[in-house]
C-alpha distance (Angstrom), angle and dihedral (degrees) to the residues before:
residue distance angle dihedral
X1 . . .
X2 4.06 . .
X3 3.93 88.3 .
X4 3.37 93.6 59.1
X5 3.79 108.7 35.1
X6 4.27 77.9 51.1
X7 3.56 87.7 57.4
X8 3.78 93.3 43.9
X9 3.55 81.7 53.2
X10 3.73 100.3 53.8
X11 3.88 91.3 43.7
X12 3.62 92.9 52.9
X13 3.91 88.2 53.6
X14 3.50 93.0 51.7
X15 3.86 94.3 51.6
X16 4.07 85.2 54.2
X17 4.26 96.4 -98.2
X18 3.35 113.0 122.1
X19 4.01 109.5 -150.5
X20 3.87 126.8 149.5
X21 3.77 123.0 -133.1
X22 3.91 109.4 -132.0
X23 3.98 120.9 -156.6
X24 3.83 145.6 176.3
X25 3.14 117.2 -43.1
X26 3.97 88.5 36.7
X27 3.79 95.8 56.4
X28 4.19 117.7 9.3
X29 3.88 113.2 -79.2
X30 3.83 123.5 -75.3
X31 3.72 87.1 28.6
X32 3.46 111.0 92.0
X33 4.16 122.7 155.3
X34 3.53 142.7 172.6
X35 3.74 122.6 -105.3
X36 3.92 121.5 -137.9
X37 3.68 143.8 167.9
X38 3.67 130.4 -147.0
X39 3.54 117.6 -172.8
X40 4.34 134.4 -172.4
X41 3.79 88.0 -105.2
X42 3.94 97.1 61.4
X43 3.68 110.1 87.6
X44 4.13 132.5 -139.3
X45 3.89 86.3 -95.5
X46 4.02 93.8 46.2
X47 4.44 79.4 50.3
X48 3.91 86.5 47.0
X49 4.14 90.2 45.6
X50 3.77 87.2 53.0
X51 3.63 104.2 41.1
X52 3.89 86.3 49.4
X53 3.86 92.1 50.4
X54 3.89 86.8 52.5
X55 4.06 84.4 54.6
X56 3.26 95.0 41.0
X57 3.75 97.8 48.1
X58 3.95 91.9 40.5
X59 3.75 91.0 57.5
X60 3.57 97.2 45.0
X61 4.02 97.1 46.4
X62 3.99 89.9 44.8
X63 3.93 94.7 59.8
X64 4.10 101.6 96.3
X65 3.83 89.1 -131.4
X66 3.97 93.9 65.3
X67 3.85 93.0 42.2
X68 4.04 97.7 40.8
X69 3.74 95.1 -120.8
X70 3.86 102.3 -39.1
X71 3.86 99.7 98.7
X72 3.53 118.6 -173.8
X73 3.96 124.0 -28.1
């Protein structure tokens, strides 16, 4: 699970949305998450950037070829 929400991480960076992966001991074990921030000064279409990085990055990182062999968690 902390491979792949780090390369989530990584891949959302690269496609300009900053969000940080956060592991065990952070949160309890087997329950890793991403951290964001929204803020009154992002617009609808900064919202729709993000939400379509998230896709993006999801579909890319749950193809077995990008993850070698570990597919999504």
């Amino acid at each position: 699970m902390k491979f792949w929400r780090r390369k989530m991480s990584d891949r959302l960076l690269e496609l300009g949305i900053f969000a940080i992966g956060l592991f065990y001991p952070v949160v309890p074990k087997g329950k890793a998450r991403m951290r964001v921030q929204i803020s009154a000064d992002h617009s609808k279409n900064d919202l729709a950037k993000a939400v379509a990085a998230f896709a993006n990055a999801r579909d890319e990182l749950t193809s077995t070829d990008n993850l070698g062999g570990i597919g999504a968690p």
